[in-house]
C-alpha positions as CSV (number, residue, x, y, z in Angstrom):
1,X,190.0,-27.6,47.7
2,X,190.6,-29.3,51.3
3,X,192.2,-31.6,53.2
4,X,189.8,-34.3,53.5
5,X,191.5,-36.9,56.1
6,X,194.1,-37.1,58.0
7,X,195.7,-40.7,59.3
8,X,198.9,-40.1,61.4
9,X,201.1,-42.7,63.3
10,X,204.3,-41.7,65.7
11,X,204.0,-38.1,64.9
12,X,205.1,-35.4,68.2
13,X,202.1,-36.1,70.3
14,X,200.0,-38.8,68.3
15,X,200.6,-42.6,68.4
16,X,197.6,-42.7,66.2
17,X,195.5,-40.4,64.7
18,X,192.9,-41.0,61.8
19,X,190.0,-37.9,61.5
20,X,188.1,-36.1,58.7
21,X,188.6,-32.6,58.3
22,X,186.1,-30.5,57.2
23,X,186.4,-26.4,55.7
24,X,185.8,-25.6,59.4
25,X,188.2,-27.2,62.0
26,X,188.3,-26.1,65.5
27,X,190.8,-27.9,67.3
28,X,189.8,-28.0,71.0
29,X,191.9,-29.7,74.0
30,X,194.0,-28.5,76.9
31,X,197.7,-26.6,76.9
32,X,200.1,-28.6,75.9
33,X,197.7,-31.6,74.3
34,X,199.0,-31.5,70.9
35,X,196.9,-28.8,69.0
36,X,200.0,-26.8,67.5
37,X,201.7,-29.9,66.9
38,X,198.6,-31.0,64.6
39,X,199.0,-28.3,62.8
40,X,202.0,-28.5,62.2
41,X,201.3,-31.8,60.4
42,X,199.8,-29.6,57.2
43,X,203.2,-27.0,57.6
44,X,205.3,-29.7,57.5
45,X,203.9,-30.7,54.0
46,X,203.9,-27.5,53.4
47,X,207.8,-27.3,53.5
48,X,207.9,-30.7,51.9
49,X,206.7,-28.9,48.5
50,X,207.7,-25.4,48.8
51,X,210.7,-24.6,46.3
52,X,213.5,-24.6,49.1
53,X,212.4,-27.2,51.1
54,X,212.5,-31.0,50.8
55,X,212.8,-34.2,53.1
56,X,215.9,-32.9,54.6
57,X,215.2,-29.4,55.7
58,X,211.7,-29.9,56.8
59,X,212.9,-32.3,59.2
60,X,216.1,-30.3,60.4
61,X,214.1,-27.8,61.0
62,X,212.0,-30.0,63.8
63,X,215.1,-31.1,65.6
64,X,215.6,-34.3,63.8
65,X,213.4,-37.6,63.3
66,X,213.7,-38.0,67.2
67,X,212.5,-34.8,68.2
68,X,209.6,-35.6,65.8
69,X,208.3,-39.1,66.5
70,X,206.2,-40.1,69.6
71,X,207.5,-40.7,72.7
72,X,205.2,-43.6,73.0
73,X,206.1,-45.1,69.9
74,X,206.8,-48.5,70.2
75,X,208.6,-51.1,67.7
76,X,207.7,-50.0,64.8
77,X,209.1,-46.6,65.0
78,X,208.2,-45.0,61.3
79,X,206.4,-41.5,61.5
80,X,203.6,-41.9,59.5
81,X,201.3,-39.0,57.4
82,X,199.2,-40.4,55.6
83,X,196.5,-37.7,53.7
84,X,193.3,-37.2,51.4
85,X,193.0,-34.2,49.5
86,X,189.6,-33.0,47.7
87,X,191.1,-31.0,44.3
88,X,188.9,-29.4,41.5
89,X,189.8,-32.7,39.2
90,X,189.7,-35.2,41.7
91,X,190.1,-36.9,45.4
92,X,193.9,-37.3,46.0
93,X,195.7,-39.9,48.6
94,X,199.4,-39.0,49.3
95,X,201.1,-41.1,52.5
96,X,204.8,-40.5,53.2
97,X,206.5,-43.1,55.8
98,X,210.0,-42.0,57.1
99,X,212.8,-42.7,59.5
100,X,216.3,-42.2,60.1
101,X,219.6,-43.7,58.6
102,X,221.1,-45.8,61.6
103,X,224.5,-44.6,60.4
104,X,224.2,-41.3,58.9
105,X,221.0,-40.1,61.2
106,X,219.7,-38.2,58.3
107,X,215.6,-38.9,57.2
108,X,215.4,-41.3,54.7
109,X,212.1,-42.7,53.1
110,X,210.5,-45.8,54.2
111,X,207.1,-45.3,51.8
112,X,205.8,-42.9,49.5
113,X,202.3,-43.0,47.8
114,X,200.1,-41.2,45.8
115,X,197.1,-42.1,44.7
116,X,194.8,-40.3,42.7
117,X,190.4,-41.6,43.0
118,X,192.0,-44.5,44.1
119,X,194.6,-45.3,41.7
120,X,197.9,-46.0,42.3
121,X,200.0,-43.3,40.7
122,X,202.9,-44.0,42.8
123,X,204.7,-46.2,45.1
124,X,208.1,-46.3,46.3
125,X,210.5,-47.3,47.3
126,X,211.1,-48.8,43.6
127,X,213.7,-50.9,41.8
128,X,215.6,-48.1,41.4
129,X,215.5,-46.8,45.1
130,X,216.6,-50.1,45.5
131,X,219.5,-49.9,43.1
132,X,220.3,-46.4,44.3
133,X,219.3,-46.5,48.2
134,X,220.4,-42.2,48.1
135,X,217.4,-41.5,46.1
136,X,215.4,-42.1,49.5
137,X,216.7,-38.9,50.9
138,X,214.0,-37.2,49.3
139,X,210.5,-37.4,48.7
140,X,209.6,-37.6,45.4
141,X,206.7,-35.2,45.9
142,X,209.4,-32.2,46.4
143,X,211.1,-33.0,42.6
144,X,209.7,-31.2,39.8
145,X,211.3,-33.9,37.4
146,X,209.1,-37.1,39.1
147,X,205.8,-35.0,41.0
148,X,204.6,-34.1,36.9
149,X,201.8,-36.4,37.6
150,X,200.8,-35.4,41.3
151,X,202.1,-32.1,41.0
152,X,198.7,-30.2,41.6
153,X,199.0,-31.9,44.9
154,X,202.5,-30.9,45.6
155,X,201.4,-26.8,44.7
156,X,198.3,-27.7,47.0
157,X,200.5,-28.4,49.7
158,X,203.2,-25.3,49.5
159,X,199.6,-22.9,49.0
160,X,199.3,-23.5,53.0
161,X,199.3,-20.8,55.3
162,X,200.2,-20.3,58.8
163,X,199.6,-17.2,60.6
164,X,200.3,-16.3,64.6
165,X,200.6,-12.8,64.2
166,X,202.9,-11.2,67.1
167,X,202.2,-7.3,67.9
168,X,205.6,-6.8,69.1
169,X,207.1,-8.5,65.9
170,X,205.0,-5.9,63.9
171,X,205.9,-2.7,65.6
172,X,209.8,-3.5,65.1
173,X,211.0,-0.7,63.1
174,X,213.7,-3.4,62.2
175,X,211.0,-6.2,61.5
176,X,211.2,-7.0,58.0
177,X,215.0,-7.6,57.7
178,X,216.1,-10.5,55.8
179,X,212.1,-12.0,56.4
180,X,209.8,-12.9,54.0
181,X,206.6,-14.3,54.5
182,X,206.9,-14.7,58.6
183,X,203.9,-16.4,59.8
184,X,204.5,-14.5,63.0
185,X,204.3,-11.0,61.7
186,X,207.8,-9.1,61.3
187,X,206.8,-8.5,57.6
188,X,203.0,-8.0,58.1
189,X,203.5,-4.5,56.7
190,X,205.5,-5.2,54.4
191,X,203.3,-7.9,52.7
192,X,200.6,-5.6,52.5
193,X,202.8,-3.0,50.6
194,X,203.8,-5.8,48.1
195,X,200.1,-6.3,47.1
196,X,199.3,-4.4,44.5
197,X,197.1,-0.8,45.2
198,X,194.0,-1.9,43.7
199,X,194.0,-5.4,45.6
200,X,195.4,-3.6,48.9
201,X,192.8,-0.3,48.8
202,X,190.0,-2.6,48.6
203,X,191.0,-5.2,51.4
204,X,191.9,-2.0,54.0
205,X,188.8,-0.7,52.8
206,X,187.0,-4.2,54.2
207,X,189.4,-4.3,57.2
208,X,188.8,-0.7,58.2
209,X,184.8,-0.7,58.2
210,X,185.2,-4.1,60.4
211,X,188.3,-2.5,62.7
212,X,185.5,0.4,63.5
213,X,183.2,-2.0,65.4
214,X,186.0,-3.3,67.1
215,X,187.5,0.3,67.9
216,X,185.0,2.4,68.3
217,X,186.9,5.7,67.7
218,X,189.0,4.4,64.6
219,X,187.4,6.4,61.5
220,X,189.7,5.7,58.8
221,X,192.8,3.0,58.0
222,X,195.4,3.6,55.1
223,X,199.2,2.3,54.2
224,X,201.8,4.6,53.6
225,X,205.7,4.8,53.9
226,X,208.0,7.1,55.8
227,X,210.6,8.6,54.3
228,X,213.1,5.5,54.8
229,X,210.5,3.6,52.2
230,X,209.5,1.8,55.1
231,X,205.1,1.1,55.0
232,X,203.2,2.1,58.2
233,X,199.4,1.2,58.9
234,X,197.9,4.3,59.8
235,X,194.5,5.3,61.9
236,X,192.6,8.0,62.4
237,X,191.0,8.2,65.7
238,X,188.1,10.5,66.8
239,X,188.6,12.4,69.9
240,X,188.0,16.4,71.2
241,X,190.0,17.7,67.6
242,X,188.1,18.3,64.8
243,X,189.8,16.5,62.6
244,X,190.6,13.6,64.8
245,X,194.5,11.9,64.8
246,X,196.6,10.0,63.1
247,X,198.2,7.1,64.8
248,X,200.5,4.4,63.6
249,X,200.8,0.5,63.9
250,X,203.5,1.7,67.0
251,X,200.0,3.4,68.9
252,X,197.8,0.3,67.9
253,X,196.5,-2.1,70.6
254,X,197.6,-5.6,70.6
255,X,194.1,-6.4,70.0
256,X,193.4,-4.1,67.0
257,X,196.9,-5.4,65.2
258,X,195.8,-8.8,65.9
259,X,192.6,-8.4,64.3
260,X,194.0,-6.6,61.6
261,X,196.2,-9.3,60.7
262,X,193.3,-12.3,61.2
263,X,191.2,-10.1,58.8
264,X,194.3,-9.6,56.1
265,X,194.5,-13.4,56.4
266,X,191.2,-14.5,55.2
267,X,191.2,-11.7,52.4
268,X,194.5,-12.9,51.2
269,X,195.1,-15.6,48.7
270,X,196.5,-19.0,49.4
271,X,195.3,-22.2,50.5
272,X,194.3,-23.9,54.0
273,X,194.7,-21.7,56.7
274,X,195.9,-22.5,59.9
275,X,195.7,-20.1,62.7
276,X,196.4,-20.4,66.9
277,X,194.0,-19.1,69.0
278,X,192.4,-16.1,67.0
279,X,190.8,-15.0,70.5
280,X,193.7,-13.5,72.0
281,X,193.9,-9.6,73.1
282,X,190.2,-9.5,71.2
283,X,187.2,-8.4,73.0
284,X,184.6,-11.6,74.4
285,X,181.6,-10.0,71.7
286,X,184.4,-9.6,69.1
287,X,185.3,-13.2,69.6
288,X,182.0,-14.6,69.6
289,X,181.7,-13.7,66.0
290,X,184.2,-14.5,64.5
291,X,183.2,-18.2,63.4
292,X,180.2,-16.6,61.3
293,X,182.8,-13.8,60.0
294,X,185.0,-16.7,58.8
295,X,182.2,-18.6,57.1
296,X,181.1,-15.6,55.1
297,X,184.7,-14.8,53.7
298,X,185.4,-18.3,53.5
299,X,182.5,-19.1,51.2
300,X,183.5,-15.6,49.1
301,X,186.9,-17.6,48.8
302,X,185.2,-20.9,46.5
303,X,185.4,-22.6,50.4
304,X,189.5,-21.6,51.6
305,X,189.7,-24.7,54.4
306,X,191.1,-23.0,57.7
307,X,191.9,-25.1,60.9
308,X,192.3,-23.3,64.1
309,X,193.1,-24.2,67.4
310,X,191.3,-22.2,70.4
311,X,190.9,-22.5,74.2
312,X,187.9,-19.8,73.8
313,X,184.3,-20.9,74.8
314,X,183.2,-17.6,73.6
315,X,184.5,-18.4,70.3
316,X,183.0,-21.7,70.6
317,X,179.2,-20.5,71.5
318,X,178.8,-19.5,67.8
319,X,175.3,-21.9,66.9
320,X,176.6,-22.5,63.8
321,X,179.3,-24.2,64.5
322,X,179.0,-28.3,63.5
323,X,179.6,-31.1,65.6
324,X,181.9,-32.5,62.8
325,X,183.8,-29.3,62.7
326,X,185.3,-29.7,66.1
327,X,188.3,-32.3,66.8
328,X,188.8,-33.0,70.6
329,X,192.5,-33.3,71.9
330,X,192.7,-35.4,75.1
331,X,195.6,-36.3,76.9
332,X,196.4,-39.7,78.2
333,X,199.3,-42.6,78.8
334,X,199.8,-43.4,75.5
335,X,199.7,-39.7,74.3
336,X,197.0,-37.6,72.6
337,X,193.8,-39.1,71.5
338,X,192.0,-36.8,68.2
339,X,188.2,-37.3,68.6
340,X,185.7,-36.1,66.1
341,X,183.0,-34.3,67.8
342,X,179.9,-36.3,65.9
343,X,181.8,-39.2,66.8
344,X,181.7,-38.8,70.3
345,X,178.3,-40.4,71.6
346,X,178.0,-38.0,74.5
347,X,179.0,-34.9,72.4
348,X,176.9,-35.8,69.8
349,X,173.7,-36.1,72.6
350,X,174.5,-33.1,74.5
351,X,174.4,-31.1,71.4
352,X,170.9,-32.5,70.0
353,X,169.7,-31.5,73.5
354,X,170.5,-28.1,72.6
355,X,173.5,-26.8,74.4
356,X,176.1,-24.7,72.2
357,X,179.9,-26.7,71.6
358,X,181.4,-24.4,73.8
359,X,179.0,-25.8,76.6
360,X,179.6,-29.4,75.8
361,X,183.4,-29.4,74.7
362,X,184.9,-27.1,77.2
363,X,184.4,-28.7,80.1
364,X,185.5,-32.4,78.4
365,X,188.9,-30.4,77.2
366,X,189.7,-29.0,81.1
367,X,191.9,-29.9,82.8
368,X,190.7,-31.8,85.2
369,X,192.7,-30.5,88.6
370,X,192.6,-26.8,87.1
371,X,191.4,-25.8,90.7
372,X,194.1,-26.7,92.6
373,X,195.6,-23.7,91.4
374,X,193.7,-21.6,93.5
375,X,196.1,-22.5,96.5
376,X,199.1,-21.6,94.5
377,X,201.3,-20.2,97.7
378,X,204.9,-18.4,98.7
């Protein structure tokens, strides 16, 4: 189950944006080009379905329909998402149009569709959004008692996963107050704990035999809680003792938590995965594999889509990655352009030639006066 296409109009960085997405996305372009506000496309539907979400929230929690729509957006001034999603039973179309009330400011809903292999399942707004204009404070996808049709779409959509994982968030002996499911790591720990021991011995058991490439002296990886009841992730390292030490999450390297928590997020269950620059604090040869690592736990998981953003071109060397598996983000006047890889001409040549993405895209995603900050000065 995937995200197949993605058609966008006004949104954050995008006047226009129509790509197809496939289980693999690497999202390649320069700081500040757009490539968290892309993802944040799929979190946005994300909080559109989840149980206490909705219209109203999702946008509030972006600042407003302002803070959300393109700078360049011109007269017609509607933010536009407009999606395909591959399902089990079927290919799935949903499109949402909104705006803001001119007197209240609050989102309302210009269009909502869903169609499903083509079929019109639903469009608003309807007679009776027209009778009742309130009704167009809300999506219909976010109701249980008018999504019954599409809901597999709407449960599709909350399965979404975000993960940034922050070592300092995680070493916070105070980090899972009042947090549940933080995509930036203040619960990490205390997720882990919540899965049940079978589930949890056997994905440490995978995460520790990975973690001792990675860290040469780590020997062995377990959970367990203090006397508070608070969990700790717990190594052993292999030095002049015998017996080696014990060290806790507190010890751990940024790079070791970070991989720890990449690694927990592939093994865990959900749906598309979206993920910022899985390269950072890791090791160049750590990075390089970690494409191949994904597509061998990805296919274990019936094909888990995951979409990630990177500036790394070690990351990017990996042979196996697809020319249709990398989206291009470049700047311009009229904002951020979303290119397809196999639809660029000159990609698509460079690569038959033989060099690796990192080779070809890297370079087209610089920017291009990066040098000029060799004479930074006093």
């Amino acid at each position: 189950m995937r995200f197949s296409r993605l058609t966008l109009r006004n949104w954050r960085n995008f006047n226009s944006v129509d790509v197809e997405l496939q289980h693999r996305v690497f999202l390649v372009g320069p700081n500040a080009s757009g490539k968290s506000n892309f993802l944040d496309v799929f979190r946005f539907l994300r909080d559109l379905a989840s149980p206490d979400g909705g219209l109203q929230k999702a946008v509030r929690q972006r600042g407003g329909v302002s803070r959300i729509r393109s700078l360049a957006a011109t007269r017609r001034s509607d933010v536009t998402i407009d999606t395909e999603v591959d399902l089990e039973d079927a290919t799935w179309r949903y499109a949402l149009e909104f705006n803001q009330d001119s007197k209240t400011r609050r989102p309302v809903v210009k269009r909502e569709e869903v169609r499903r292999d083509g079929e019109l399942i639903l469009g608003r707004p309807d007679q009776a959004d027209r009778d009742d204009p309130e009704r167009l404070t809300q999506t219909h996808l976010e109701q249980v008692t008018t999504n019954r049709a599409f809901r597999c779409v709407a449960e599709f959509f909350a399965s979404v996963r975000y993960y940034h994982i922050v070592p300092q968030l995680v070493r916070d002996p105070e980090r899972s107050q009042d947090r549940h499911d933080d995509p930036y790591g203040s619960d990490f720990l205390e997720r882990i704990a919540r899965t049940s021991k079978k589930t949890r011995n056997a994905r440490l058991r995978r995460i520790e035999q990975a973690l001792k490439v990675a860290v040469p002296q780590l020997t062995e990886l377990k959970l367990e809680k203090d006397e508070a009841g608070r969990p700790h992730l717990l190594g052993r390292y292999q030095h002049w003792r015998a017996r080696g030490s014990w060290q806790s999450e507190s010890d751990f390297s940024d790079g070791t938590l970070r991989l720890a928590g990449l690694l927990w997020s592939l093994l865990d269950k959900g749906g598309p995965l979206l993920l910022e620059e899985p390269e950072l604090s890791l090791h160049p040869e750590i990075v390089r594999h970690i494409p191949a690592m994904m597509a061998r736990v990805l296919q274990r998981k019936k094909k888990r889509q995951v979409l990630l953003s990177t500036h790394s071109s070690d990351l990017l060397a990996d042979e196996g990655i697809a020319p249709d598996e990398v989206l291009l983000f470049i700047p311009g006047g009229r904002g951020t352009e979303v290119r397809s890889g196999v639809r660029d001409s000159e990609v698509s040549r460079l690569l038959e030639s033989g060099l690796t993405v990192a080779e070809v895209v890297i370079p087209k995603t610089s920017p291009r006066q990066a040098g000029q900050l060799s004479l930074f000065e006093e």
